[in-house]
N, C-alpha and C positions, 0 to 999 in steps of 0.2 A: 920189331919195335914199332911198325907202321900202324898198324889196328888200335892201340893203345890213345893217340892222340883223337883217333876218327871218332872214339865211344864217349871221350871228353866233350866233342866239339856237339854229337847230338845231344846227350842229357844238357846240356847248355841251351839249347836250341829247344829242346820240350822245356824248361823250366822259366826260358824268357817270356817276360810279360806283354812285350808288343807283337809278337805272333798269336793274333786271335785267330787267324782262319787258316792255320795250315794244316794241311794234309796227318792223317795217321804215318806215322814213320815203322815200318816192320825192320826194328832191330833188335837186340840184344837185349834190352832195356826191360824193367821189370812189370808184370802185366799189373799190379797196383800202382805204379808211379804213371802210368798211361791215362788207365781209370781217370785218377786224380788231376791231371791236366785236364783230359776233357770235362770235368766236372766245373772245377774252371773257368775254361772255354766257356760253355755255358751259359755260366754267372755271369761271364761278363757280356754275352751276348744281352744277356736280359736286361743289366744295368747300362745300358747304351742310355749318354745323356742327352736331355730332352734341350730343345733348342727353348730362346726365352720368351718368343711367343706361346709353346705351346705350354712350359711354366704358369703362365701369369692367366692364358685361357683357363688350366685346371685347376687355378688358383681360385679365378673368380665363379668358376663351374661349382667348386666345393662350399662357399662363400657363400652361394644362392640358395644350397642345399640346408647348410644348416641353419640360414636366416629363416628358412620357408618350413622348417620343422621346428625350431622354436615359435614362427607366428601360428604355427597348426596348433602345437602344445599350452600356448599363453590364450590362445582364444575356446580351446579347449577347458584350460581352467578356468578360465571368466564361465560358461557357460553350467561346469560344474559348481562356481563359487554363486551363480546367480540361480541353478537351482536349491544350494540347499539354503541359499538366503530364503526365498519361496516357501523350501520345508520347514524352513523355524517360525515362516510366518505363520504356516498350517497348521503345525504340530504344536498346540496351546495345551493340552493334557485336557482339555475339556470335549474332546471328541467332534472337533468344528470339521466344515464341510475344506476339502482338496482345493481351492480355490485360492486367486493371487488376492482376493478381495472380504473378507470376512464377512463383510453385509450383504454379500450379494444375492440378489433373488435367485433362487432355484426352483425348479416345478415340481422335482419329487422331494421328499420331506425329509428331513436331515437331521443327526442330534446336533443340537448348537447352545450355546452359555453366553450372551455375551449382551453389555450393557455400555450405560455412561456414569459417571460418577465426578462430583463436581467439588473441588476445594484448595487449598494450598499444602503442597504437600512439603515434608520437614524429613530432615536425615537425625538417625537415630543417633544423640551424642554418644550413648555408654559403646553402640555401635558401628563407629563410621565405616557409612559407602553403605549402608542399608536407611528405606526410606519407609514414612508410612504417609497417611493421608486421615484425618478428623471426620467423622462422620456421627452425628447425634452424640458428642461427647464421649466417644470413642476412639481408640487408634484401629486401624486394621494397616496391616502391609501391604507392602509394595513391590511386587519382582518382575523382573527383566531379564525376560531370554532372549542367548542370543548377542546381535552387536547394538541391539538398542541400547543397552546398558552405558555403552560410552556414549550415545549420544545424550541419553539422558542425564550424565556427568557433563556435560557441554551445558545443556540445559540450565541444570540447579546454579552451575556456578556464572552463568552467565545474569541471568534472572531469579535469583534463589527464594524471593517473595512472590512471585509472581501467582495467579489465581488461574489455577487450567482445566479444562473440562477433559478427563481422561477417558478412554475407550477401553474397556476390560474385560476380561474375562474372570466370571466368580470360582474361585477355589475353594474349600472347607477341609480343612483338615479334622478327623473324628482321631478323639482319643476314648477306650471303653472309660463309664464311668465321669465323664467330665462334657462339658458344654463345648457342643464344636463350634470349630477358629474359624472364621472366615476370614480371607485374605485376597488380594487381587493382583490377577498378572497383566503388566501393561501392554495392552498390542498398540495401541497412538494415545496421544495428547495436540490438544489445539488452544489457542489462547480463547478463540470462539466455539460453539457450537456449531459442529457440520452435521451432525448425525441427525436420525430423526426420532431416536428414542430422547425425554427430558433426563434433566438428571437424575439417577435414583432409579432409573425404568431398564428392565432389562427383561432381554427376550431368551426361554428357556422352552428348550423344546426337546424330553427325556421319557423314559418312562414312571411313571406315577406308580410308587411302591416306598414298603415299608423294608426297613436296614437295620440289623442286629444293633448296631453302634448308637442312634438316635429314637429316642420314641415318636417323633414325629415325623412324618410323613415325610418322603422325600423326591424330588426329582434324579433321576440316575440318566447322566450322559455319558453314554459310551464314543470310543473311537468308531466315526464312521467308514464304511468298509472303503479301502483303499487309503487311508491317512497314513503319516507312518508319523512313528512314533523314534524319536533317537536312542531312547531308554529299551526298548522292546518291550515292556512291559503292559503297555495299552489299557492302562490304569483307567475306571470311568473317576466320575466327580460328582458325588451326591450332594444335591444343595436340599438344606431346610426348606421347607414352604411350608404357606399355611394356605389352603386354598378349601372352600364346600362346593358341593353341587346338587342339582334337583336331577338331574339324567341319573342315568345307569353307571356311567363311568365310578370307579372306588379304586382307594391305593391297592396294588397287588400285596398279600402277604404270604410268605412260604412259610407250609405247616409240614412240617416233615411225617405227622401220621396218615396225611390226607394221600391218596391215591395222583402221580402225574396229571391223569386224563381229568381229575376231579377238581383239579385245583381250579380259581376263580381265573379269570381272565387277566392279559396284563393288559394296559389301556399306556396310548404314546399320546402324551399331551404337547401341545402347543398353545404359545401362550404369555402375557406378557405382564410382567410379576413387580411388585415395588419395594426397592428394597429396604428392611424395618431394624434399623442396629438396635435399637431397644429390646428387642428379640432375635437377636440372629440370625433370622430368617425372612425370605420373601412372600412376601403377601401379593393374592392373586389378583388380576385387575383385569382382567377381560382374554379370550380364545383368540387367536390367528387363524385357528383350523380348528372344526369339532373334533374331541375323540377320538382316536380310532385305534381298534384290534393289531390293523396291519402295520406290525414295525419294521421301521428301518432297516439293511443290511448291516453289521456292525461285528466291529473284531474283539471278541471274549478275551478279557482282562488276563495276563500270566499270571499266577499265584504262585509266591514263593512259598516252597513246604519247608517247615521246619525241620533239621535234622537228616535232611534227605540220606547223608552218602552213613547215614549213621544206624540206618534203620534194618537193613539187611548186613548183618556181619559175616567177614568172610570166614571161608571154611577151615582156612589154619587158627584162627580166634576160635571159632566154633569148638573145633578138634581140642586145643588148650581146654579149653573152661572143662571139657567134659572130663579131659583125664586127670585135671584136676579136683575135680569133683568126685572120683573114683578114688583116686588118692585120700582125699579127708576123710569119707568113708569107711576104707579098707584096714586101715588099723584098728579101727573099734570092733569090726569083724572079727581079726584073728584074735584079739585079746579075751572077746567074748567065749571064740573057741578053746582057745588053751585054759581059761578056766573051767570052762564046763569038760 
């Protein structure tokens, strides 16, 4: 009867919680309830508590960490929130130079659209939050990319008569068959004139060529190379002009019988054009730069195709239509047979 209490007394002794460090016991006892002790042991060797100094140091350690990855990540986002502020100021659809400054002088030659135009501008009643601006007894519009838009809601409603001299860039919208739109995107406004074009005067620097959609002549400014565009689409912007010349230079026109190597020259004009709403178009007033053959680098427009995913059918449609077709067919075949 002696051994009986002895086996009690050590599973007692492996299963107690305040012996962390003692020794393996070689008894009786089973090699999984062992394991499991030492497993244990272990665990609680590792959960040994931290005193409250060293607490409140990896308190304030982790504290430092994640103030100093949030100010990495916030000055991060300012950095990306203040480039693409930068890209909405670049990317005008008018194919303007990569610059934080839209008028600024450049040495090599650039596609650029961009004028002054002077009047009070008015929000369309039938559609509020949309504006235009009076020009020769005309409306043309008014758009705002980007977060000028609220500023220019500050604007109106602060000073809603007010007379401003806007900074723009010319858009035209062509529709086949109808007289293109001309409209204008705001890049600033000043109560004065800071610019040095008058109002009415804008400087256009594209290539000089004729466009399916207008019979007259047109200015074509592409995206210059490296601009980006948020659309992908790298759309240019044909403006009417009326412009003559005594030199060589002529609008390019594409003859599709005519041979690549034979066709006439494209000619990059630069040049500073007035704008005529009685005609839609700008009229030419004097060169920035002669001429010239050598154009700009610049990113070719996407073209959406019509019907694309529509144009190649696949091969189980394919397979149908034909056995179908065999089918309509094949009955007038054997009936022909069986009569004859």
């Amino acid at each position: 009867m002696s051994p009986k209490p002895q086996i009690r007394t050590l599973k007692k002794k492996a299963t107690a919680p305040t012996e962390t460090n003692s020794p393996s016991v070689n008894t009786e006892v089973d090699t999984s309830k062992t394991i499991e002790n030492s497993k244990t042991k272990t665990k609680v060797k590792q959960a040994v508590p931290l005193t409250e100094a060293e607490v409140t140091q990896k308190k304030t350690s982790k504290e430092q960490r994640e103030e100093t990855g949030d100010q990495a990540t916030s000055e991060l986002n300012g950095k990306t929130e203040d480039k693409a502020e930068t890209n909405s100021e670049n990317s005008t659809g008018t194919g303007d130079q990569s610059t934080d400054d839209p008028d600024a002088d450049i040495d090599k030659p650039i596609f650029q659209a961009i004028g002054t135009i002077k009047g009070k501008p008015e929000e369309d009643k039938e559609n509020p939050g949309q504006f235009f601006i009076r020009l020769g007894g005309k409306r043309y519009g008014l758009f705002f990319a980007g977060y000028r838009y609220q500023a220019w809601l500050k604007q109106m409603a602060a000073k809603p008569d007010q007379t401003l001299f806007l900074r723009v860039y010319p858009k035209c919208l062509m529709i086949p068959r109808k007289p293109p739109k001309i409209y204008f995107q705001v890049a600033a406004w000043e109560a004065e004139n800071p610019w040095d074009e008058a109002p009415g005067q804008f400087r256009l620097k594209g290539i000089w060529q004729f466009v399916p959609q207008v019979r007259t002549p047109v200015i074509s400014v592409y995206r210059n190379k490296g601009a980006e565009d948020p659309k992908g689409k790298f759309k240019a912007t044909h403006i009417p002009i009326l412009m003559r010349r005594d030199d060589e230079a002529a609008p390019f026109r594409f003859n599709p019988k005519i041979a690549k190597e034979d066709l006439p020259p494209r000619w990059f004009v630069q040049g500073l054009f007035k704008f005529i709403p009685s005609r839609d178009s700008f009229g030419f007033s004097e060169d920035l730069e002669p001429p010239t053959k050598k154009i700009p680098w610049y990113t070719k427009p996407i073209k959406d195709v019509p019907g694309k995913g529509a144009e190649k059918p696949s091969e189980k449609s394919s397979k149908k239509a034909t056995k179908m077709t065999v089918r309509s067919h094949h009955p007038d075949k054997g009936k022909s047979r069986k009569k004859s």
